[in-house]
C-alpha positions as a printed Julia matrix, in Angstrom:
172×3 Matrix{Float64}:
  90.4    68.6    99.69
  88.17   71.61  100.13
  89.1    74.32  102.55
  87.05   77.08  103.42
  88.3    80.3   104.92
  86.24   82.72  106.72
  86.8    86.14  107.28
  85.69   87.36  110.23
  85.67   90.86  110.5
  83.15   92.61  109.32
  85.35   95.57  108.23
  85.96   95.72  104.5
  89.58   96.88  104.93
  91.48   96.14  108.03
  94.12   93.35  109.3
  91.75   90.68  109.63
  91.09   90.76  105.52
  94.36   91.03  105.05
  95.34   87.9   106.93
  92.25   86.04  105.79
  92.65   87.28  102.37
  96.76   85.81  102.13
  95.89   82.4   104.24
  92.88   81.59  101.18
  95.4    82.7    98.66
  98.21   80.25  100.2
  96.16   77.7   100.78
  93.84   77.86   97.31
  90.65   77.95   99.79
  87.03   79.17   98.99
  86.75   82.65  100.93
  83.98   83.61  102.7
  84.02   87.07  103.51
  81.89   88.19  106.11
  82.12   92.11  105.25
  80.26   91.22  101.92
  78.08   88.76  102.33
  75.6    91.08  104.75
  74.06   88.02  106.78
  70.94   89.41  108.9
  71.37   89.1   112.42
  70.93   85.4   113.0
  67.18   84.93  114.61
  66.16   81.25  114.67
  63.2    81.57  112.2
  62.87   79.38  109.02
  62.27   82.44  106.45
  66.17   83.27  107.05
  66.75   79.97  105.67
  65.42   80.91  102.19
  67.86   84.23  101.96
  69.98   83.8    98.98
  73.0    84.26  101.42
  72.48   81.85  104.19
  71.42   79.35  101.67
  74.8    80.33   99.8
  77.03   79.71  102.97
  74.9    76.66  104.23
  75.86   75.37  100.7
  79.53   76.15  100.96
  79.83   74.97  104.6
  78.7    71.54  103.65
  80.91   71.06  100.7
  84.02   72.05  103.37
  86.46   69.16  103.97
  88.08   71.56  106.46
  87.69   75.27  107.7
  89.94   78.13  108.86
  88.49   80.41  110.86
  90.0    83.97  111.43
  88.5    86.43  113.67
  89.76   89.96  115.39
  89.18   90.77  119.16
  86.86   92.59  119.86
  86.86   93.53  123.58
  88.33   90.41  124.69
  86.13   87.98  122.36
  85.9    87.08  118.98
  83.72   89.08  116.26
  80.08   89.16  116.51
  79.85   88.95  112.72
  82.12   85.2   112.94
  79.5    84.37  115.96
  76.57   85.42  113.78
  77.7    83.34  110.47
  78.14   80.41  113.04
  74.78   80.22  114.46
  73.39   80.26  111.04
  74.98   76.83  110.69
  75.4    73.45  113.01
  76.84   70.63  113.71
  76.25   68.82  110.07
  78.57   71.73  108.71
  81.44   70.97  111.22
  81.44   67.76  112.26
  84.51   66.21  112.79
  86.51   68.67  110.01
  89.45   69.56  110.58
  89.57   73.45  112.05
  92.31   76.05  111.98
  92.06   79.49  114.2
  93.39   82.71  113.64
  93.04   85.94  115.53
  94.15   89.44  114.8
  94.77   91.66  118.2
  94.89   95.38  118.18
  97.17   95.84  120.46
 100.32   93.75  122.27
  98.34   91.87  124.46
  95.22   90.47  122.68
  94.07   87.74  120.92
  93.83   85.02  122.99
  90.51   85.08  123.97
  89.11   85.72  120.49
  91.01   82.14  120.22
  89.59   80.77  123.4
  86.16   81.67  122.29
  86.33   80.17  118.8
  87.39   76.63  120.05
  84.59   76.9   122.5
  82.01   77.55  119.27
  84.08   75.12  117.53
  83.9    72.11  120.2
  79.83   73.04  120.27
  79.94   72.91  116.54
  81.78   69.39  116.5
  84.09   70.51  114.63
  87.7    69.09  115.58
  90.02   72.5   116.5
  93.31   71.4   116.04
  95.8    73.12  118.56
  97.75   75.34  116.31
  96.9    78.41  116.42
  98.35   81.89  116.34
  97.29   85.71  117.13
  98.91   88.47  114.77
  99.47   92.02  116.28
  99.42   95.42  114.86
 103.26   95.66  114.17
 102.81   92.09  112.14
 100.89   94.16  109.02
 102.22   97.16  106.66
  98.71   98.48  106.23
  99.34  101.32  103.63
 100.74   97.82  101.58
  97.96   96.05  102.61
  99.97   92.74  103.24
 101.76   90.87  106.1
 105.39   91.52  107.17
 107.83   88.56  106.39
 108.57   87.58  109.8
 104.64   87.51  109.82
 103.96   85.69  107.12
 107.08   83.06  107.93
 104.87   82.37  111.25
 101.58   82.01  109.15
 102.97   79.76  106.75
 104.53   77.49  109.7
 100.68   77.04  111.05
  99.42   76.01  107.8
 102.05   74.12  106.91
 101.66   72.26  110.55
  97.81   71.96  109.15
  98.56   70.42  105.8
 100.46   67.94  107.87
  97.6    67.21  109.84
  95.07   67.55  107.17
  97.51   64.49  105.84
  97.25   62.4   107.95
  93.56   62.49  108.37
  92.99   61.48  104.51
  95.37   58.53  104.94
């Protein structure tokens, strides 16, 4: 089964990687990283089609067997890069695949509506959003280590382990 993870920050360093970055490593996923691959602003017209990069993730999208989306808040929503790599692809990409969301809050409080807003996309995208979910705060990374704490990663792993199970069932 193919899993694709994407990355939805748009920072090249920050907790968002570094969650994104461990889930695709756990999980032996294809990474899409949204800080690299420098999509233009999604505007509707055909000529974006033929970009080397939207052709690249339209490719990778529809070779998915499932998808993990991770996004940070940004002022009470998801990313605007995540948003923009999702309008560059539809409902042929998604459709009924399995779909597992992660946020990344900066402070004690957030997340949640990053969360809300991706199963939102996701139920326009058909994709099926599973419930489990989680939202990582600021005390959950050692940044100057660049990885998640245990406790951290203990909750992570629970989530995809809860996804395997229902990725499982699905193939039976």
């Amino acid at each position: 089964m193919k899993i694709v993870v994407i990355n939805g920050t748009p920072r090249k360093h920050g907790r968002t990687r570094i969650m994104a970055s461990y889930i695709a490593d756990k999980v032996q996923a294809e990474y899409v990283d949204l800080a690299t691959l420098k999509l233009p602003m999604f505007d509707g017209t055909s000529e974006q089609r033929e970009l080397e990069q939207v052709k690249w993730l339209d490719k990778v999208a529809m070779e998915a067997d499932a998808f993990i989306w991770t996004s940070p808040e940004y002022h009470s929503g998801m990313s605007g890069a995540l948003k923009n790599a999702l309008d560059f692809l539809g409902g042929d990409h998604f459709r009924h695949k399995p779909t597992l969301l992660f946020a990344v809050a900066g402070g004690g409080k957030g997340g949640i509506n990053s969360l809300n807003q991706m199963r939102l996309v996701g139920r326009g995208l058909y994709a099926t959003v599973i419930p489990n979910q989680l939202v990582l705060d600021p005390h959950s990374f050692i940044r100057e280590e660049e990885r998640l704490t245990d406790e951290a990663s203990e909750q992570v792993n629970m989530v995809l382990e809860q996804f395997e199970e229902y990725l499982g069932r699905l193939v039976r």
